[in-house]
N, C-alpha and C positions, 0 to 999 in steps of 0.2 A: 849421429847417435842421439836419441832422444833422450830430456832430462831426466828419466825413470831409468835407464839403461847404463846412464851414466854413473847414476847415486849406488844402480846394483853391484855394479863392475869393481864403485870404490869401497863398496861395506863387505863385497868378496874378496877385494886383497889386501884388505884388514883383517879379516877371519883366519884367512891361510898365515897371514904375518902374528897370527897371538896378539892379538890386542885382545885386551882381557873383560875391558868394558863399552859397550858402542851404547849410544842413545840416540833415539831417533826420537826427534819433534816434530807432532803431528797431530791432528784431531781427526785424521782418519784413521783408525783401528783397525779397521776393515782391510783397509789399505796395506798400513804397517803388517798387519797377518798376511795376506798374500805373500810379500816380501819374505817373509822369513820363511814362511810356508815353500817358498823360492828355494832360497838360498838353503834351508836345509834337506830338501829332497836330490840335491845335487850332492851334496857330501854323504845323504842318506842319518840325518841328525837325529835324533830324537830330541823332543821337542816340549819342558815343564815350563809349566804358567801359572804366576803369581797375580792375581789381581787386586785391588784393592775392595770389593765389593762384597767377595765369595770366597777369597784365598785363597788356595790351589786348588786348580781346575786345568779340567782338561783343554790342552789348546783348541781342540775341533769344535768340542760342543760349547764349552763355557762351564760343562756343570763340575760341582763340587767335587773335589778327589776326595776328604776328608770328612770322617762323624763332624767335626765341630769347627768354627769358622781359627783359621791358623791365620796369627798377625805376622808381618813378611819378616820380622826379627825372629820369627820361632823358625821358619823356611829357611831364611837363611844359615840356622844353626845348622838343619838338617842339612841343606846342602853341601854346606863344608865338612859334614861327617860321611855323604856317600861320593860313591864312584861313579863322577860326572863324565868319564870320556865320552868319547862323543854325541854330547846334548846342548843344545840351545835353553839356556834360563831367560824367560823371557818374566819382566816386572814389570808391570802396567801403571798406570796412575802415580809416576816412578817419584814426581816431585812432590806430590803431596804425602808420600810412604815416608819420604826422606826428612822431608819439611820437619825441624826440632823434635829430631830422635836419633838422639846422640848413638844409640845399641845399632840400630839399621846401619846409618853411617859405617861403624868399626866394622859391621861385619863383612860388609861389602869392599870393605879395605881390607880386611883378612882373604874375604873371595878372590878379591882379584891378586892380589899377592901369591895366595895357593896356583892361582891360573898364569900368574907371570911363570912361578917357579919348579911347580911340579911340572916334570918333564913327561910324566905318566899321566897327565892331566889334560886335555883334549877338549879345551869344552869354552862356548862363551858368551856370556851375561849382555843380552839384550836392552834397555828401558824402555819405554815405548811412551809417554807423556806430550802434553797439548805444549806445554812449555818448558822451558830448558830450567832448571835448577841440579847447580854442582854445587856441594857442602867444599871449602878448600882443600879437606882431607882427600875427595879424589879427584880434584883436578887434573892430577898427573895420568888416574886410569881411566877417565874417561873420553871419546870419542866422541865429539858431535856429529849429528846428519839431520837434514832438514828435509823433510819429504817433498819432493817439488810437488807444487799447483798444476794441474792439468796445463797442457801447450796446445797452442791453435789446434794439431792436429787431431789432439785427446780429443777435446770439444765436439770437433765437428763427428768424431765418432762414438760421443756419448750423445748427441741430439740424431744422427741416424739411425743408432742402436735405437733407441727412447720411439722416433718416430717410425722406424719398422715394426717393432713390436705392435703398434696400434693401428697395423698394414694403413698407415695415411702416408703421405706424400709433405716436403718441406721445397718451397723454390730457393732459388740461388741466393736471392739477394734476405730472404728472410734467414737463411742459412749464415750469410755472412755477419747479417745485425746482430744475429744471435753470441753468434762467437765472440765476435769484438767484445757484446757486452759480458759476456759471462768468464772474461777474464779475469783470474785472481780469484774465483772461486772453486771450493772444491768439489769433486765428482757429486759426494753427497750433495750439497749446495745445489748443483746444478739441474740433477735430477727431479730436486725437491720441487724446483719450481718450476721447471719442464709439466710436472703433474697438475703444477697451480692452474698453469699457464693453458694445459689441455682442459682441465675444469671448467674454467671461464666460460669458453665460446668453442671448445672442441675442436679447436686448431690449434697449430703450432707455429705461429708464421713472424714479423715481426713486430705486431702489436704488444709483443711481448716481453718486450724490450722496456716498454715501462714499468713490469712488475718487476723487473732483474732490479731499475737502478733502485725500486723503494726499497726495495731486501737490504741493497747494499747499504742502504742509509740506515737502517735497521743492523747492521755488520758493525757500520761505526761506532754506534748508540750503545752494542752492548759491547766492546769492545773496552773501553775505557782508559782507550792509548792516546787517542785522538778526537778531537771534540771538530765534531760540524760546524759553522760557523756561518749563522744568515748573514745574506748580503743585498742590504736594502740600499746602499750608499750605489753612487755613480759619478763615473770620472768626473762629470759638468761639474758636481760638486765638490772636486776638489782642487783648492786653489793653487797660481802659478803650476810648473813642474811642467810647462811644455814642451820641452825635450824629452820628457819622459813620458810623456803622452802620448804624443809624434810615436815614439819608438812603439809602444802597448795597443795604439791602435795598429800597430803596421803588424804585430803580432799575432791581434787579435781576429786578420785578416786571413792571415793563414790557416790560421787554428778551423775557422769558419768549411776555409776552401782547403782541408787538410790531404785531400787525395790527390785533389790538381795538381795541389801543391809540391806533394811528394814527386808526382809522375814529373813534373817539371824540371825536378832536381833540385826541389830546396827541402832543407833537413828543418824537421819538426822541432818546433821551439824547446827550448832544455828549461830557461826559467831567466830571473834576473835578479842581480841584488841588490838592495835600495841601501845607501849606507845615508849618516848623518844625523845632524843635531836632533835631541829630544822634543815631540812636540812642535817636529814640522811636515807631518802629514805621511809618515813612513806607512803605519798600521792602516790609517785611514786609505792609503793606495792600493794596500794592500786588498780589503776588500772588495774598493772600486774595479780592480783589476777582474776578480772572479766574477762580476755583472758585467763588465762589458767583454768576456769572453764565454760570458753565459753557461761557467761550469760552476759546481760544485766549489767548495769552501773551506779545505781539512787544515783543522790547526796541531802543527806540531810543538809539543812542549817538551824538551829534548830530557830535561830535568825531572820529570813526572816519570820519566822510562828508568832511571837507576832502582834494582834490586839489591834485594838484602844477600844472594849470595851470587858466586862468580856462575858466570853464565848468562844470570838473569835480566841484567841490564842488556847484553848482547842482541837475547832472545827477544826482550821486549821492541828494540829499532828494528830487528827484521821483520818482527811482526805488524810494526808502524808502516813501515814501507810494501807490507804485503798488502796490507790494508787501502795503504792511497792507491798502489797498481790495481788494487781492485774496483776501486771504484772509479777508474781512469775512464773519462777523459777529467781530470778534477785541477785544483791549484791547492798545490802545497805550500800553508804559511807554515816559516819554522822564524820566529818572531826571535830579538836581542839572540841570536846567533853564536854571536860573541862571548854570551855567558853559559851556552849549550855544551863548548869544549873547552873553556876553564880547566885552564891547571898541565895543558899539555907541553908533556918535554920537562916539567918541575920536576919528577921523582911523587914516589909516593903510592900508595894505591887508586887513588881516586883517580891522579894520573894515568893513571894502565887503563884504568876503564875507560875512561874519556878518550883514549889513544883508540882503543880496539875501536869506541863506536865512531869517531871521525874516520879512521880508516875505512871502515865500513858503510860508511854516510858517502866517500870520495868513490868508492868501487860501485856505491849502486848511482851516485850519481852522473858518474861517465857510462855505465854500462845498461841503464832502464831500459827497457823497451815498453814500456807503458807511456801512456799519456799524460806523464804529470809534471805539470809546468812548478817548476820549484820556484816562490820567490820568498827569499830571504831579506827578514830587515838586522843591522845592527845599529849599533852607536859607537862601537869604538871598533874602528878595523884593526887598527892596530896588534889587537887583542886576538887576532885570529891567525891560524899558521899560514901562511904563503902559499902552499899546494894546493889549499883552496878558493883563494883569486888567480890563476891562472887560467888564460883560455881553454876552454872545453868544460871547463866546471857548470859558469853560467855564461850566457848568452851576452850579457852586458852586467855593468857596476857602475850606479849611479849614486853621483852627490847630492842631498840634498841640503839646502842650506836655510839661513834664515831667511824670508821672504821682503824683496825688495820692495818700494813704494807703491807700483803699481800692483804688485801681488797682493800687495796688503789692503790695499781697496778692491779687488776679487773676492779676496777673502771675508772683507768686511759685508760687500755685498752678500756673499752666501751665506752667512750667518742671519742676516738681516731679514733678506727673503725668505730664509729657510719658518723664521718665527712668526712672518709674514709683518714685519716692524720696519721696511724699506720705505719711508715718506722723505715727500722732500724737506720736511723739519732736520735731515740728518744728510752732513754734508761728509761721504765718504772720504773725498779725497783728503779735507782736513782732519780725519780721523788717521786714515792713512799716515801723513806729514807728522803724526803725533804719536807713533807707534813704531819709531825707528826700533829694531833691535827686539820686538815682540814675536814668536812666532806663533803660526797658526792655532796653537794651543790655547796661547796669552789672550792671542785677540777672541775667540771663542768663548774664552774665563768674560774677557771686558762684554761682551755681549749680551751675556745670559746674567750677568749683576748687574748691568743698569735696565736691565727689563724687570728682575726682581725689584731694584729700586725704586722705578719708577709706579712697580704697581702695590708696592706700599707708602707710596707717595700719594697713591689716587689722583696719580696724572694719564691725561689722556694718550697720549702716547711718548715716545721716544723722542731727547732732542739731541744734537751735537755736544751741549754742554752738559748734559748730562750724561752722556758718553764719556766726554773728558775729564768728568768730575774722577769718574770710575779708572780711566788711562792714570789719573794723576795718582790714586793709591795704591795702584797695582805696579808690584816689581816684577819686570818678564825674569823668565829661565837666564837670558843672558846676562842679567846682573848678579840676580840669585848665586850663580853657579859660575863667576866669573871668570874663575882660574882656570876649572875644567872646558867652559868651553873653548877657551882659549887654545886649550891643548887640544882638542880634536880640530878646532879650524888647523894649527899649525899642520898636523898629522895628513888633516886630509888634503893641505896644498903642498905637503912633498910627494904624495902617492899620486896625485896628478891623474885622482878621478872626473870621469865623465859628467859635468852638471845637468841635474835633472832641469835647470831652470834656461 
């Protein structure tokens, strides 16, 4: 059964069961109308429509039922004064009608109270909105449903429909590029650019595959869930962490040769998580990772998704997650981890939201079928629930620690070379030997102050001792912070994680 057949089957024996209020999130309209358009021709429903634009209108045409535009707290009066049996009320623009208006809210609590209770009463309240907003007053009446995203099959028959109509012809493998890329978007979306796409060159083939993925970047941009994130860095530049190297290129081999790969019997990467001290290359990996897998960049900021009412938080990580599947093959950073589910298992409210979206975080992440390699950084694991280090979450959990002698002169090198300040006046390894307990941060800090130094010094270039001058005033993170880091070393040598080094 297809995801369309399945959402219809469930919003039908919710109908016949008297649930009083259902909402459906969706920014197809179009869509949403078909469905109910469905679902009430089978019970034979009559069918009023509230929108926020025009006010009551007809559902078929859109146009105005009404002399004068009726705001949805005057409709809903009306409705609770006639004889609703058998009619579908459908409210459009449902979150923004609701959004601080305390009159809408009551009434809509009296509606569906009338619809719990009146036994002569036959009828039930639609929403139909891009995003989910419940006021707490009905939380108890309302119903969520998420309209699904076209599936492979939809795809392949909204680009056959699209290409018969313009009697051309699409081959197999343009046919398949197509699909893959137009994953996670919807029927509108797809069509929209099917027409770009015919514009261009007056084919439809896979050249057009580039115009999907700019859209999608363009999806993220205005999205505002998820922030793009260029990636100019490269593993070479980032120091020690050769296990965890080893492992990202063996990753990034797959991902390359992903069909092979699959045909062979090996399961498409899930993601990885980088745990450990501040400031020793977590972030920095992270990007490196998305250049040498040569995908896409998407930063999750789990924090920026909490809404002002119940629901909304919800709403917003399914919509994060619809977004990276769309623009999959991609890498999801969801950065300090640790402080994303804060508060779970305390009590509280803040807790319950944080519960529903880790729950929700743990079900798409064993269940994705998109292409998105998840890597997560924290700093304190500790702080995270259990059921998400478990295998099958991610793929591997690495330590990273503070950088040993020889990393530290890696490290000093790429900083050096990076500024193009690598002479032999500078003797890395004793820079190295003098930076016990610094991490990749520290020494980065030490680098870029004695190049400032030196060039208000109006010295010619960079020496050892005055590198060391700069080592000598600077307190790394591990003294600064000496308690704490103490306590994540202890933490993360009983968890008996993987070293990245």
């Amino acid at each position: 059964m297809s995801n369309t057949e399945t959402l219809y089957s469930n919003i039908r024996a919710h109908i016949e069961s008297n649930y009083p209020l259902l909402y459906l999130v969706t920014f197809e309209e179009q869509q949403a109308d078909a469905l109910i358009t469905r679902l009430a021709a089978e019970d034979k429903r009559k069918i009023f429509e509230w929108n926020l634009a025009r006010g009551v209108v007809s559902f078929d045409h859109k146009n105005p039922q009404t002399p004068d535009y009726q705001d949805l707290a005057k409709t809903l009066e009306n409705w609770l004064n006639d004889d609703l049996t058998g009619h579908f009320l459908i409210i459009k623009d449902a979150h923004l009608a609701m959004r601080d208006n305390p009159l809408v809210i009551a009434r809509l609590k009296a509606l569906a109270n009338k619809l719990l209770h009146d036994s002569d009463t036959n009828a039930t309240v639609i929403l139909v909105s891009s995003q989910a907003c419940i006021p707490p007053e009905l939380e108890k009446f309302i119903t969520l449903f998420d309209l699904p995203l076209p599936d492979e099959e939809k795809i392949r028959a909204v680009i056959n429909d699209f290409v018969g109509k313009l009697e051309e012809t699409i081959d197999d493998k343009s046919l398949a590029d197509l699909t893959l890329a137009f994953r996670g978007l919807s029927e509108h979306e797809i069509t929209q650019l099917l027409y770009r796409g015919y514009q261009q060159d007056g084919e439809i083939n896979s050249d057009d595959v580039a115009l999907v993925l700019k859209e999608k970047e363009q999806i993220i941009k205005k999205s505002g869930i998820l922030d793009m994130v260029a990636t100019a860095e490269q593993l070479d530049n980032v120091g020690g962490l050769t296990q965890l190297k080893t492992w990202l290129k063996q990753k990034a081999h797959v991902l390359h040769n992903l069909n092979d790969a699959l045909a062979f019997g090996v399961e498409a990467p899930k993601g990885v998580m980088i745990v450990g001290m501040p400031g020793c290359g977590k972030s920095l990996t992270a990007k490196a990772t998305a250049s040498l897998f040569k995908l896409p960049l998407l930063r999750l900021d789990v924090g920026s998704l909490m809404g002002k009412y119940v629901g909304e938080s919800e709403s917003n990580m399914r919509r994060a997650l619809q977004l990276a599947e769309a623009v999959s093959p991609c890498v999801l950073w969801v950065d300090e981890l640790e402080k994303a589910f804060v508060g779970i298992g305390s009590g509280g409210a803040g807790s319950e939201v944080a519960t529903r979206l880790f729950g929700y975080f743990l079900t798409w992440m064993q269940d994705k079928t998109g292409a998105v390699f998840v890597l997560a950084t924290a700093n304190d694991i500790s702080a995270l629930p259990p059921e998400l280090l478990r295998k099958g979450r991610f793929d591997e959990i690495f330590y990273v620690d503070f950088p040993n002698c020889s990393e530290r002169e890696g490290i000093f090198d790429i900083h050096l070379n990076k500024r193009h300040k690598k002479t032999n006046a500078v003797d890395v390894k004793k820079l190295a030997g003098k930076t016990d307990g610094f991490s990749g941060a520290d020494i980065e800090a030490v680098v870029k102050e004695a190049i400032e130094v030196a060039f208000v010094a109006n010295r010619a270039a960079l020496t050892t001792e005055g590198l060391i001058k700069v080592i000598d005033n600077t307190h790394p993170l591990k003294v600064v912070m000496k308690d704490k880091v103490q306590e994540y070393a202890d933490k993360f040598a009983n968890l008996k994680i993987k070293p990245a080094s």
